[in-house]
C-alpha positions as CSV (number, residue, x, y, z in Angstrom):
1,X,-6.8,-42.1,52.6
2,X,-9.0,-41.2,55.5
3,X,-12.6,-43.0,55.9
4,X,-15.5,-41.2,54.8
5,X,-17.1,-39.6,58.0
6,X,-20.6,-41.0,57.2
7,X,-19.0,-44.3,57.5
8,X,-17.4,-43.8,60.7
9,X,-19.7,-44.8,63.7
10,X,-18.2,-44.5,66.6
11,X,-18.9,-41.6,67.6
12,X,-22.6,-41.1,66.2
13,X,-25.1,-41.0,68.5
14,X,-28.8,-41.1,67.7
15,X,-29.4,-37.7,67.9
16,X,-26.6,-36.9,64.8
17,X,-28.8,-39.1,62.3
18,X,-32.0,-39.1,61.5
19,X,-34.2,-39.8,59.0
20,X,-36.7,-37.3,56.6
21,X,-39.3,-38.3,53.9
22,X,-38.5,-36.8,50.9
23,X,-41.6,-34.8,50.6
24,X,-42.0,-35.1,46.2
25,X,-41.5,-38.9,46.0
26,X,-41.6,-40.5,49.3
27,X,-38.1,-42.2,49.4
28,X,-36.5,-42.0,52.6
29,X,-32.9,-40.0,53.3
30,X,-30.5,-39.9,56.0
31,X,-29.8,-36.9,57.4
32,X,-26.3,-36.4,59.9
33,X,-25.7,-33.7,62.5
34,X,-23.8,-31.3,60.0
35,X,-26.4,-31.7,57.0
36,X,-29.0,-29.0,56.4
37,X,-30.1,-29.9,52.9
38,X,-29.8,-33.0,51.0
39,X,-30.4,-34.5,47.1
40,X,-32.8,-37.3,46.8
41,X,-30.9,-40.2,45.5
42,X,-34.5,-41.0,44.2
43,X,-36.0,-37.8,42.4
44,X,-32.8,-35.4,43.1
45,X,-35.2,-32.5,44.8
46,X,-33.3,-30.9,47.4
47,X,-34.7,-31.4,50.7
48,X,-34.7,-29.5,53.8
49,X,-34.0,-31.3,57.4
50,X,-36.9,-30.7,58.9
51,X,-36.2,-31.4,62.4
52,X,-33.7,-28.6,62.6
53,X,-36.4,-26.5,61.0
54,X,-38.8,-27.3,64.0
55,X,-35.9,-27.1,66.9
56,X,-34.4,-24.5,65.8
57,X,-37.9,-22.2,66.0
């Protein structure tokens, strides 16, 4: 069976992860190239990468 691709780093750079503030509860999620919207592990509200929000204005 195949690795998870979050678990691969090889070929991440820093510009394929980032991290976003869960805006309802603070906690802080990881966000990869491909993700646009993830669940909180903390509060489960969907959240929104904002950096692709501002560069992609």
């Amino acid at each position: 069976m195949g690795k998870c691709p979050r678990q691969e780093h090889r070929d991440i750079n820093e510009l394929d992860v980032h991290e976003v503030k869960c805006p309802a509860c603070g906690y802080v999620i990881e966000f990869f190239a491909e993700d646009k919207k993830v669940k909180c592990p903390e509060c489960g509200m969907m959240v929104s990468d904002t950096l692709k929000d501002v560069t992609n204005s």
